[in-house]
Every structure is written in structure tokens, then in C-alpha cells.
C-alpha positions in Angstrom: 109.2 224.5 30.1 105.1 224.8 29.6 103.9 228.8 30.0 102.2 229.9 32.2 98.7 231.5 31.0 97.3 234.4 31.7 93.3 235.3 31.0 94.8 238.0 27.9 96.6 235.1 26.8 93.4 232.7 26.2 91.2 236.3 25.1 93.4 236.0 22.3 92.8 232.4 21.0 89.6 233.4 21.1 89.7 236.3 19.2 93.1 236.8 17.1 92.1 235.2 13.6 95.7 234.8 12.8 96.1 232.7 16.4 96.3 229.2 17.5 94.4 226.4 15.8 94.0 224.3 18.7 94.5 223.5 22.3 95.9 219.8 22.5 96.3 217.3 25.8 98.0 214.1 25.3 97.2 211.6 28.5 98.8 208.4 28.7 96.3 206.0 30.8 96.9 202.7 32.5 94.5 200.1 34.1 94.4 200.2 37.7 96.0 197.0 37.4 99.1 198.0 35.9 101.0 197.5 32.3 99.4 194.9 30.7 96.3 194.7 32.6 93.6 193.6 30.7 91.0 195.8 29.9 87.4 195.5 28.1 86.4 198.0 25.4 82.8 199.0 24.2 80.9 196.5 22.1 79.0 197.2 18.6 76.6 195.7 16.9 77.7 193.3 14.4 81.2 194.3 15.1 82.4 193.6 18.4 85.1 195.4 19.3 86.3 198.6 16.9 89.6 197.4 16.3 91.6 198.8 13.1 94.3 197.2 11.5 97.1 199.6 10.2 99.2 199.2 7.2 102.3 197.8 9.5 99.7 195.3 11.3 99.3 197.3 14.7 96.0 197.0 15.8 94.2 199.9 17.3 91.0 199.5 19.5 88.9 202.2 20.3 88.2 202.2 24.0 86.1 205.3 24.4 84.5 207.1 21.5 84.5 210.9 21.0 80.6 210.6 21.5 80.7 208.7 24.6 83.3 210.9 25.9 81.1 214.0 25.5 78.6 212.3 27.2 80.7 211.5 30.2 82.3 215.1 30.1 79.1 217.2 29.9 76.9 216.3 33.3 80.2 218.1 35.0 78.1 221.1 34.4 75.9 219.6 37.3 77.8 219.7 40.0 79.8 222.1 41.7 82.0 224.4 41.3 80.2 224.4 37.6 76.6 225.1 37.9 76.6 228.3 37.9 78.8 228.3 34.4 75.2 227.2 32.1 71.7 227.0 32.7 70.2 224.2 34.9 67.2 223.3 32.8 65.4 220.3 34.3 62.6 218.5 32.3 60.4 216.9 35.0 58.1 214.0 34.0 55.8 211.2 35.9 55.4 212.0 39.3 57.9 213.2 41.0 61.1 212.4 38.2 63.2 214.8 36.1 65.8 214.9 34.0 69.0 217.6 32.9 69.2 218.3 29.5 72.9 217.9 30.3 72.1 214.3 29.8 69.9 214.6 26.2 72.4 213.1 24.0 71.1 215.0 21.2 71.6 218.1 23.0 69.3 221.0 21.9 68.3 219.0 19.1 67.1 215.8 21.0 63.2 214.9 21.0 63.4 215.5 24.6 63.6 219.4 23.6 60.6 218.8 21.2 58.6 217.2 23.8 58.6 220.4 26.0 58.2 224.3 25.7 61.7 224.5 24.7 60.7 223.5 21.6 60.0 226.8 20.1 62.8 228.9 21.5 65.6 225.8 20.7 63.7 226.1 16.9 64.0 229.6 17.2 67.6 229.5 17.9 68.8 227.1 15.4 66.9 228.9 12.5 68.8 232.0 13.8 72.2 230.6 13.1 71.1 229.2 10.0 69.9 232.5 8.9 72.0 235.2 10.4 75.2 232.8 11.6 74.2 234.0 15.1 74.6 231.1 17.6 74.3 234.0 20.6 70.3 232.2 21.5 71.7 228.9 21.3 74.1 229.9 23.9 71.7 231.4 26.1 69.8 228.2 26.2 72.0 225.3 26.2 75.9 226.0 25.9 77.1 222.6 25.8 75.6 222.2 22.5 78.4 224.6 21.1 81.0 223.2 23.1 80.2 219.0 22.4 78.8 220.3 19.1 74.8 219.4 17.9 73.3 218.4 15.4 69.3 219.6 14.7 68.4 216.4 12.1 65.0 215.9 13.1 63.8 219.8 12.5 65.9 222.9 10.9 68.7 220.4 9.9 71.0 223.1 11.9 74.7 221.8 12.5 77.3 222.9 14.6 80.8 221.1 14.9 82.7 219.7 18.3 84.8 222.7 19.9 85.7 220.1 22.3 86.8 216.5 20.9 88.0 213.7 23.0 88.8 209.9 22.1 90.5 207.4 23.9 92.5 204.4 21.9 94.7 201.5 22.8 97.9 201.2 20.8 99.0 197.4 19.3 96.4 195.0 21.3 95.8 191.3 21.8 92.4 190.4 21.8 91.4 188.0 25.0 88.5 185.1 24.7 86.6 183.9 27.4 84.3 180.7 28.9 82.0 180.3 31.7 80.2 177.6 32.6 76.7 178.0 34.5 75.8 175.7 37.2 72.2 175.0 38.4 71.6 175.2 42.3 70.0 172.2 42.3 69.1 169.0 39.7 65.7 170.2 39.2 64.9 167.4 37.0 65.5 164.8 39.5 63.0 166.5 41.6 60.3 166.2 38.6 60.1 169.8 38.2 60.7 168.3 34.2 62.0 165.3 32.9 65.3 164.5 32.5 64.4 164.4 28.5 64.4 168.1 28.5 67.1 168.4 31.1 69.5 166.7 27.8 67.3 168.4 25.4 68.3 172.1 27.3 71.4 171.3 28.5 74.4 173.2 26.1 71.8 175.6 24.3 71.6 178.9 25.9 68.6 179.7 24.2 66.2 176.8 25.2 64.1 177.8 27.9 65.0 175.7 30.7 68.5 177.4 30.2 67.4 181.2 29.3 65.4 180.7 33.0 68.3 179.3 34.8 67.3 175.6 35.4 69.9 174.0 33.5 74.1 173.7 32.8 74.9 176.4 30.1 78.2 176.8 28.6 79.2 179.5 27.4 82.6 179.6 25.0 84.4 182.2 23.2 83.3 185.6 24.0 85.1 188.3 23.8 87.6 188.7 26.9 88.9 192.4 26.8 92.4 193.2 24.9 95.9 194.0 26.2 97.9 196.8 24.9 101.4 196.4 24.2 101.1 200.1 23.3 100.0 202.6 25.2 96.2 203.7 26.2 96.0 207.5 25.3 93.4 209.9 25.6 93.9 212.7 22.9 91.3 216.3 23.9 91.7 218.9 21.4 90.0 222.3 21.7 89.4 223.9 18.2 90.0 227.5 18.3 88.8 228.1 14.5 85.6 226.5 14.6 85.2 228.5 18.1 86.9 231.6 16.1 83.9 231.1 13.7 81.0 231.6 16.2 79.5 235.1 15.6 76.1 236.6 17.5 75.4 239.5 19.4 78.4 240.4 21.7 80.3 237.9 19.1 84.1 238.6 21.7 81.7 238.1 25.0 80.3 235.0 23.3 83.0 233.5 22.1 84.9 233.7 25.6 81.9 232.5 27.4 82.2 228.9 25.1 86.3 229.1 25.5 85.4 229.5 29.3 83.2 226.6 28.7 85.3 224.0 26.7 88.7 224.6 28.7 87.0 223.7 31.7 85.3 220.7 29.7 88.8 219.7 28.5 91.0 220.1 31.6 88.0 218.1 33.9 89.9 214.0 34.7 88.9 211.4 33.0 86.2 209.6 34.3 87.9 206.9 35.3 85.2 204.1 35.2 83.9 203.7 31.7 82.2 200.4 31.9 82.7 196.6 33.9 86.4 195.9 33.5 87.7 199.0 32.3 89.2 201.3 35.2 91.5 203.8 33.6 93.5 206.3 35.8 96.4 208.6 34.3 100.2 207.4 34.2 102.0 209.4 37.0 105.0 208.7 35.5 104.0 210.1 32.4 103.4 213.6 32.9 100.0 215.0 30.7 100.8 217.4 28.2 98.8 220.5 26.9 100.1 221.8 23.5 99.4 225.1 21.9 99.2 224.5 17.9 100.3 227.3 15.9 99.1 227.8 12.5 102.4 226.8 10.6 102.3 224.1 12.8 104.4 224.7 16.1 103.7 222.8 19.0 104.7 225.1 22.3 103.5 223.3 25.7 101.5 225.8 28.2 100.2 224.7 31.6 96.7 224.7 31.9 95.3 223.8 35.2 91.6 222.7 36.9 91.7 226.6 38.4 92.7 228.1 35.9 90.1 227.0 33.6 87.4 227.7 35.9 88.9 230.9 37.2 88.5 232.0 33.7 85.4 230.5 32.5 83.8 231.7 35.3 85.1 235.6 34.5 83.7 234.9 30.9 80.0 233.5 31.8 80.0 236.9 34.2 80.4 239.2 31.4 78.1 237.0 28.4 75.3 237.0 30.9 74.5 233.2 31.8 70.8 232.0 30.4 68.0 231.6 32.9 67.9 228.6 34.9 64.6 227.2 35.2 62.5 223.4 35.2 59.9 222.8 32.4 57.6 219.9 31.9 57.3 216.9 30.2 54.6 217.6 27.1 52.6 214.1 26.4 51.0 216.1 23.6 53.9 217.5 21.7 55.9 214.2 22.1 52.6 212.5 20.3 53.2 215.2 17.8 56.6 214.8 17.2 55.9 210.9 16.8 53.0 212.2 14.2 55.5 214.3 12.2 57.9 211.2 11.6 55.7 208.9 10.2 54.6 211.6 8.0 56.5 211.2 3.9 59.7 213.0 3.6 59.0 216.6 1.9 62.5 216.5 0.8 62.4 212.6 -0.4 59.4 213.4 -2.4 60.8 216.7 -3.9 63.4 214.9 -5.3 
């Protein structure tokens, strides 16, 4: 039977170097449309689908990457009941249009920040950890970046690792294909809009004019149709209490709780369950989640942690670090121009070496 925690309970993880290594939740998914129903994964570049091929021929496809996870998970801090858990920094640009940087993918290190008066403090703040391990400024200023982890590679190269990590995969899959034909509203070339020498000229090649503009039959053959899992879809969140063990600052107990506070709330918040056309996701009922507690020699005890609870606490923690000020900024043309200027400049380090 899962324990129940207790706020003196998660102080610990937080705090006991000889505690837990991590916080694990194993979710089995399903598509709204039952077992078997077929769903459509991200697309790369040159790849297709990320699909991996094990040593016993099961094929695994990523269906939501620990990046684009993050991405989903971290505008929670927008809305209610969590607003008051980080700063609300809003970057306002053009006339009347802004943007969170809850939604910079970069996080504090993003040229969004650069392109503001953010950029001195965020600088400020890296070169702090980087020179006295203190990540107590970053924390003030942006939270998330501790929790989904950042990365400063445009500036003072400062690098933090995911506290909070969450993928979701599809166990042995089928991949699907797929054809569609498009049909014309009308035969515009027996009304002499063109002649029927470039209808058949058109006709069948998708990237001919006539048919990129919608004037002519285009057949389209073989793309990618979404997979089916034989296996099951799982979503796998860990929560990694060393790295958060390692953060150190001013107030290094009250800071570390705050960011606990922070990423159990992050971890325990559902799936979103709409990741992109034709994949719906919703959790197995008849599959119960299951949040494990992993012990350094390498016990697995399942604890119960719930939406309230998380919140409950992290909202105790962010009470006693002192939550950073709220405010909106603007959009700086001129240090954007900058920033573009400092990139095309050579590399110091390239030409060093």
C-alpha cells in the first residue's frame, strides 16, 4: 500500500544527502479511441518518425519528447491555482502584444531575455552559479529554469540539469501509410482559365503550380499514417532529488524546498492530453498510476502523491523562499539588433584554439 506523505517527509528528500534519488510516476496512456487506436507521433526532419529498433526487434517510437514535454508542463505556472508559486514576467512587444517567459523555450537563457532589461540581471545570475555554485538569483527570477533545467549557450555558457524529466513512448508499433487524393471544385481548364496542356502537364505533381494553388487533381501516396502499439503508451516523470540536493545559494534548505515545491507540482499536473492532430492521450483507468520513491541501494517503495498535496506544499515552500517580483518589461529593438551583432561576430573561443 502507497504512504501517505507528510510535508517533513518531502523536507527530507530535499535535504538528507543520504535520501532518495528520485521521485518516479509510471502512467500507462491510451488513445481516446481505445487499444489499438491509432495514433500519430511527432515528425523530424529527415527522419520521420523517431522510431528505435531494439536488439529483440520491438520497435519503440517516441511520442512526446522530454523537451516538448517541458514545454507543455511549464505554462501551468500561468494559470490558477499556480501563479502565485513564480514570478509572472511578461515581455510586451508591438502594440498591444506580450509574451510569458513561461513560454521562451530557452528559458532564462533564450534571446528573448537578451532582447530586454532582463538581460543583465539573468547574466548576472548565471555568472553567479558559475562562480559561487549559487543558483539562489536564478531562482528569484525565473524558477522554471531549475526545475525543466537551462542551458545559457549563447552567453556565460551556464548549465543546469532537468529536476523534472518527462517522456512519453509507445512500446512494439506498426507503422501506418496513408493516400489522399485532391479534387478540384471545378475543371478550370475547360473554362480556359489554362489549357488543358498544362491541366496534364500539372496533374500528379504536387509541386507544379497549378497544383501547389489548388487548380488541379493531386495525389498524394505514402505518407506516414500514425503507428499502433501493440505495447503499451507510457509516460515515465522522474523528479531527481540529487541534482535538486546539489543546488546551493543563500538560504540553500529554503531554496531547495521552494524548487521541490515547484517540480512536484510540475510532475503530479495530467498530461496534457492533446499533443498534436491525431494524438489524444488520456490515462488508463484501469491501470492505476504509480509514484515510486527510489532509494539509494535501489528500493522502489510506492507513496501517494496527489494534485493537493503538491500544491499544498509547494505553496508552504514559495512562502518561506520569498517568491521573485512579478512585473512586465519591454521588448528592446536595440539590444535584439545587438545580440544579432554579437553572433555574426568570429568565435573568441574558435579562434583561441
Amino acid at each position: 500500500m502507497a504512504e501517505t506523505l507528510s510535508h517533513d517527509q518531502i523536507n527530507l528528500w530535499a535535504g538528507d544527502v543520504n535520501g532518495p534519488v528520485a521521485l518516479h510516476l509510471k502512467q500507462k496512456l491510451l488513445p481516446v479511441e481505445g487499444e489499438g487506436g491509432v495514433i500519430f507521433p511527432p515528425t523530424y526532419a529527415d527522419v520521420g518518425y523517431n522510431i528505435d529498433t531494439l536488439s529483440d526487434g520491438t520497435k519503440v517510437v517516441t511520442v512526446d519528447s522530454v523537451g516538448a514535454q517541458a514545454n507543455r508542463i511549464e505554462p501551468i505556472f500561468k494559470r490558477e491555482p499556480y501563479t502565485s508559486l513564480v514570478p509572472q514576467i511578461d515581455i510586451q512587444y508591438g502594440n498591444d502584444k506580450s509574451v510569458s517567459i513561461l513560454d521562451a523555450g530557452h528559458r532564462l537563457g533564450d534571446a528573448l531575455i537578451r532582447s530586454t532589461q532582463l538581460q543583465q540581471p539573468a547574466q548576472n545570475a548565471f555568472k553567479l552559479l558559475l562562480d559561487n555554485n549559487d543558483a539562489s538569483a536564478i531562482a528569484k527570477l525565473a524558477p522554471t529554469s531549475l526545475v525543466f533545467g537551462v542551458w545559457d549557450s549563447r552567453d556565460t555558457q551556464a548549465k543546469l540539469p532537468r529536476i523534472v524529466q518527462s517522456v512519453i513512448r509507445a512500446w512494439d508499433i506498426d507503422v501506418l501509410s496513408r493516400s489522399a487524393q485532391y479534387n478540384p471544385a471545378l475543371d478550370y481548364a475547360a473554362l480556359e482559365v489554362f489549357s488543358e496542356d498544362d491541366k496534364q502537364q500539372a496533374e500528379g505533381n504536387a509541386k507544379s503550380p497549378l497544383a501547389q494553388r489548388g487548380f488541379v487533381h493531386v495525389p498524394a501516396t505514402g505518407a506516414l499514417g500514425g503507428i499502433v502499439a501493440r505495447g503499451p503508451i507510457v509516460r515515465d516523470v522522474t523528479v531527481n532529488l540529487v541534482a535538486l540536493r546539489r543546488l546551493t545559494g543563500d538560504n540553500a534548505q529554503a531554496l531547495r524546498r521552494y524548487i521541490l515545491g515547484l517540480s512536484l507540482v510540475a510532475a503530479a499536473e495530467p498530461v496534457d492530453a492533446f499533443l498534436r492532430q491525431g494524438c489524444l492521450l488520456v490515462p488508463d483507468e484501469k491501470t492505476p498510476s504509480e509514484w515510486t520513491l527510489v532509494g539509494r541501494k535501489g528500493g522502489h517503495d510506492p507513496v501517494s502523491l496527489t494534485e493537493a498535496l503538491a500544491q499544498d506544499y509547494a505553496l508552504s515552500a514559495a512562502k518561506a523562499f520569498g517568491v521573485g517580483e512579478s512585473k512586465i518589461i519591454a521588448f528592446d529593438k536595440t539590444l535584439a539588433q545587438k545580440d544579432v551583432g554579437d553572433s555574426k561576430k568570429p568565435d573568441k573561443k574558435a579562434k583561441a584554439k
